[in-house]
C-alpha positions as CSV (number, residue, x, y, z in Angstrom):
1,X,-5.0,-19.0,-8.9
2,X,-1.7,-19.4,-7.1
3,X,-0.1,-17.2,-4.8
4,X,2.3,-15.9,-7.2
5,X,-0.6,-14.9,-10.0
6,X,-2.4,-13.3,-7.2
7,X,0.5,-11.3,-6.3
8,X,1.1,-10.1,-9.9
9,X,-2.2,-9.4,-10.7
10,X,-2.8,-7.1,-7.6
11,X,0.6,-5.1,-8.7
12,X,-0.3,-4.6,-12.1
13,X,-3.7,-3.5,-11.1
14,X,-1.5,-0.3,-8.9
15,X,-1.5,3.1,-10.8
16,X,2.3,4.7,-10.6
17,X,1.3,6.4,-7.5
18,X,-0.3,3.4,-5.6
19,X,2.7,1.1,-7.1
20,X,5.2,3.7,-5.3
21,X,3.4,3.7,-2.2
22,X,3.2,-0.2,-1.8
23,X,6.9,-0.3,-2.9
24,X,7.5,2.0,-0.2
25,X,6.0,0.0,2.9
26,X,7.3,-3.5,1.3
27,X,10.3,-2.2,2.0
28,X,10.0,-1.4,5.4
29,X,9.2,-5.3,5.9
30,X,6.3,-4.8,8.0
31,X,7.2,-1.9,10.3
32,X,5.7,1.7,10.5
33,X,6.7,4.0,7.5
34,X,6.1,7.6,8.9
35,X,3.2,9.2,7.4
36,X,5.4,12.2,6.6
37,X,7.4,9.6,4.5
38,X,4.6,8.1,2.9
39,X,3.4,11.9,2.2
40,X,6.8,13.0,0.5
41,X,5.9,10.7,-2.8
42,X,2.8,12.9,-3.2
43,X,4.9,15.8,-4.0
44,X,2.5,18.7,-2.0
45,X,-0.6,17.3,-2.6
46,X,-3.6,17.3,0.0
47,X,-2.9,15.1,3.1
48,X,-6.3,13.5,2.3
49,X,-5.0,13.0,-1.1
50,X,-3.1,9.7,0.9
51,X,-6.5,8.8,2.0
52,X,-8.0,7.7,-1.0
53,X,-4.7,6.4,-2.4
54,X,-5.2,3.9,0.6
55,X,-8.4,3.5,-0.5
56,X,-7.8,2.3,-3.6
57,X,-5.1,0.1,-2.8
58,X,-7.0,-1.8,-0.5
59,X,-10.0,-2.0,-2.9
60,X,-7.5,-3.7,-5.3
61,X,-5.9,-6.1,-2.3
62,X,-9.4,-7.4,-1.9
63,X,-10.5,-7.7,-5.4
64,X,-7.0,-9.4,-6.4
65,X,-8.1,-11.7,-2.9
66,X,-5.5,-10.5,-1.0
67,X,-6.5,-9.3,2.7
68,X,-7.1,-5.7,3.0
69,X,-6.4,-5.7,6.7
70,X,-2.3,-6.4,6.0
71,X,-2.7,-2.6,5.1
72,X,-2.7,-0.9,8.4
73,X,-2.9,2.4,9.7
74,X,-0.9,3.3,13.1
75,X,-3.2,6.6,13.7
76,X,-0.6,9.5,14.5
77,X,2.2,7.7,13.5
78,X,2.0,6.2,9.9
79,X,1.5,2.6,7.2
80,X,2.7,-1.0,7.8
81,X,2.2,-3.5,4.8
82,X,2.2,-6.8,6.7
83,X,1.9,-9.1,4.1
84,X,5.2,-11.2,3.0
85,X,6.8,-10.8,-0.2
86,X,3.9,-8.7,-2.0
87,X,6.4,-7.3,-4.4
């Protein structure tokens, strides 16, 4: 599977929700989105509610055979997606 069909098939695997989120920290190209930020596209739900959205998306980088680890969490501060051109 190329890099491209590994790609696609991880986004189309996203809910709306997840699909925001990722959209979100691709944008940021790899630097810390604020947790607050990230937070704001959950209109008032539970904090934790972010938790398992995480969750999930790094179940789906892993089953698409993306790394889950380009996901990371800056504890206190906020999300970096570090992989290149995921969108």
């Amino acid at each position: 599977m190329s890099e491209t069909s590994i790609r696609k098939a991880f986004i189309e695997s996203l809910s709306g929700k997840e699909r925001e989120i990722v959209d979100l920290l691709a944008s940021a190209g790899g630097e810390v989105v604020p947790k607050v930020r990230v937070l704001s596209l959950l209109e008032g739900r539970a904090p934790r509610t972010l938790d398992t959205y995480l969750k999930q998306i790094r179940a789906k980088m892993r089953q698409a055979g993306l790394s889950a680890d380009a996901l990371k969490t800056h504890v206190g501060v906020g999300y970096a997606l570090t992989l290149e051109s995921i969108i």
